[in-house]
N, C-alpha and C positions, 0 to 999 in steps of 0.2 A: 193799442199797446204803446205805453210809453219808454222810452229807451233812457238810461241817465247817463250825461257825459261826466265824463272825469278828465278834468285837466291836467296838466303837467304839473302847472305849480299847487292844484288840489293835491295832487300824488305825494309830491313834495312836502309841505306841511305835513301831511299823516304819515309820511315816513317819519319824518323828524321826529313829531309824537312820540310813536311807539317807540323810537330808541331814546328820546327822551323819559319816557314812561319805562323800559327797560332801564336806564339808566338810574332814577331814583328808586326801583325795586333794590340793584341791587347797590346802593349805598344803604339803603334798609338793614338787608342782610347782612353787608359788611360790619356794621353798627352793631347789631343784632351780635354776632359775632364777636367783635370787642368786647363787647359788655360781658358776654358767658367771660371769653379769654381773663379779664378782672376781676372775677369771683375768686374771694376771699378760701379756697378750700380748704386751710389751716384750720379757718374761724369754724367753716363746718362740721370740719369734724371735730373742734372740740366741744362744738352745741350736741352733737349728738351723744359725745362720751361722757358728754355732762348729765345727760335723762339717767335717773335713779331708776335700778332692777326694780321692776315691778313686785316680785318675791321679797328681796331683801334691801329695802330703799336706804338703808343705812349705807351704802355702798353703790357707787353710779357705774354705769355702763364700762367707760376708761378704767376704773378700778378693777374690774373685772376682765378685761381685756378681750371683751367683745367685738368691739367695732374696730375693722380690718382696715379702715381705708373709704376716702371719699375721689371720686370721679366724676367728667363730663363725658356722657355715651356719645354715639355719632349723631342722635336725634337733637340732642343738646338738652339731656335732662342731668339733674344729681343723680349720683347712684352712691348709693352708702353701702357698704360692704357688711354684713353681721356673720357672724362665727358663734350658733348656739352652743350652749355645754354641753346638750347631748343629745344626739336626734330624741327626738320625741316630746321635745322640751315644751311642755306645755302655757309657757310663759313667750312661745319664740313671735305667737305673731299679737300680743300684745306689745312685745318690745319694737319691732315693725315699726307699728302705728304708733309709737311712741316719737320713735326715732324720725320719722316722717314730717309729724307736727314741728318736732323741735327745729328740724333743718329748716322747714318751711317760714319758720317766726324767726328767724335769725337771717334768714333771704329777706323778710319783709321789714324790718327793725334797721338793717342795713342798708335800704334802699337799693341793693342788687335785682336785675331785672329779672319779672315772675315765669319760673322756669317750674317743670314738674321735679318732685321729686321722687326717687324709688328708692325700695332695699332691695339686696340680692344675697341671699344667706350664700357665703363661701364655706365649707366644707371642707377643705385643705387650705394651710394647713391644720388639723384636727384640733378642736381648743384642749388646754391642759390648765389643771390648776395652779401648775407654773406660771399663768399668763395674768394669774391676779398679780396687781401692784404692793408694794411693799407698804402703802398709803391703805390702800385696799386691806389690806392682813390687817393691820393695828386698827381699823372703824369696826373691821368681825368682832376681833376680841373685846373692841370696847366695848361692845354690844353685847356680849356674852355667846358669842359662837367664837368657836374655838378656828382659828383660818387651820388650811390645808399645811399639810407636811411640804417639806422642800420651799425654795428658793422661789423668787419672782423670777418673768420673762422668762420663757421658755423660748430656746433659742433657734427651733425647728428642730425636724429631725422626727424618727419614730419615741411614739409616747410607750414604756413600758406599761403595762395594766395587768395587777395580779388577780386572776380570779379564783374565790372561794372566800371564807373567813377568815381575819387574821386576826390573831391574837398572839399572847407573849412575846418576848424577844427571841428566842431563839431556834433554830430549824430544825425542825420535827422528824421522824424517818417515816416516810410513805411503808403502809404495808404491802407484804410480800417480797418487794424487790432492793430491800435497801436503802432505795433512794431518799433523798433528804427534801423538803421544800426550801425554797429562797429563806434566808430568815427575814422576817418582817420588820418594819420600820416601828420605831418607840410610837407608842401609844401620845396622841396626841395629850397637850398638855389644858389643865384645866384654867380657862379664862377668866376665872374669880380667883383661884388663887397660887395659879402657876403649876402647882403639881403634874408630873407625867404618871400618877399612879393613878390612872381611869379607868374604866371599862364599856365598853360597848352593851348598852340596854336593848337598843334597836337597830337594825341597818337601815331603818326608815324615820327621818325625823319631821320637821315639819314641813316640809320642801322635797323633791325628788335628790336635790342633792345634797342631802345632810343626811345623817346620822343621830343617832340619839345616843350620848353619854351621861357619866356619870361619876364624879370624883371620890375617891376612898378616904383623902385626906381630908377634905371641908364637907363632904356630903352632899354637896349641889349636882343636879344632874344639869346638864347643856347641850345645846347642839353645835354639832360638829359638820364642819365643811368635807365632805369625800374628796381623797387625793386621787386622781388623776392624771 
């Protein structure tokens, strides 16, 4: 049986080693570190705001006010924040993988170090059609989609949502008891040639979240954006 000695100053060196060897691990790290900390997360999210709706490419992600927010998790990956239109949205995990690519080729274009990237659909606060941009509204109409009722940015807060039919301007009396409905908001207006005197041909247009109209004054039917 052979026995091996280990000297003092053997001991010695291999100590040294390993905290040498600790040592540039963790300037690795620290480096490592750095480099996330100088990611561009401005520029991220505006690559990501920038991928055109898969549904309505005449209008990008930003326009629509989709994308919530870019982050570094504790792992040290991107996390892009999405807010679909409306649970169910069948468009929500092609927008994903959209959104995914674009971050990833703006990491890579940028010489930023290769980090993973992910989405995480946020759910609160609930999107509204208030959250389309005012840039966003005038590319619908040029298009010939009539954009949503009310104002850009929606400012938080709970989203009203009337359910049933609305038509006319003004409030109806429920029967039996009286009561009145809300009166409903003007009839959107027509994208060819401005008119508000439309009508609703379908609650369903080409998209989950359009509508199908149609003008009285010019005869054009359109689709129309649902307000929210």
């Amino acid at each position: 049986m052979t026995m091996a000695m280990v000297t003092a100053g053997e001991r010695g060196r291999a100590t040294h080693g390993a905290a040498a060897g600790t040592a540039v691990a963790g300037a690795a790290l620290d480096l490592a570190a750095l480099d996330l900390a100088a990611l561009d997360l401005a520029g991220l999210e505006a690559a990501a705001a920038a991928v055109p709706d898969p549904e309505l490419p005449v209008v990008t992600l930003g326009d629509l006010g989709i994308v919530r927010g870019v982050s570094l998790t504790e792992d040290g990956a991107v996390e892009v924040r999405i807010t679909p239109t409306f649970v169910g949205c069948p468009a929500t995990e092609v927008i994903a993988a959209d959104v995914r690519t674009a971050v990833a080729a703006y990491l890579s274009d940028s010489g930023a170090p290769a980090v993973e990237v992910r989405t995480r659909t946020a759910m609160s606060p609930p999107w509204s059609t208030d959250w389309i941009s005012e840039d966003g509204r005038r590319k619908l109409a040029e298009h010939g989609i009539a954009p949503p009722r009310g104002g850009a940015r929606h400012a938080g807060g709970p989203v009203a949502v009337t359910i049933g039919r609305r038509g006319g301007l003004e409030a109806g009396p429920l029967p039996g008891d009286g009561a009145s409905f809300p009166a409903p908001r003007a009839a959107q207006a027509c994208p060819h040639c401005g008119s508000t005197d439309t009508r609703e041909i379908s609650a369903f247009g080409s998209t989950p979240c359009q509508s199908l109209r149609a003008c009285r004054a010019c005869g054009e039917p359109f689709g129309a954006m649902k307000s929210l």
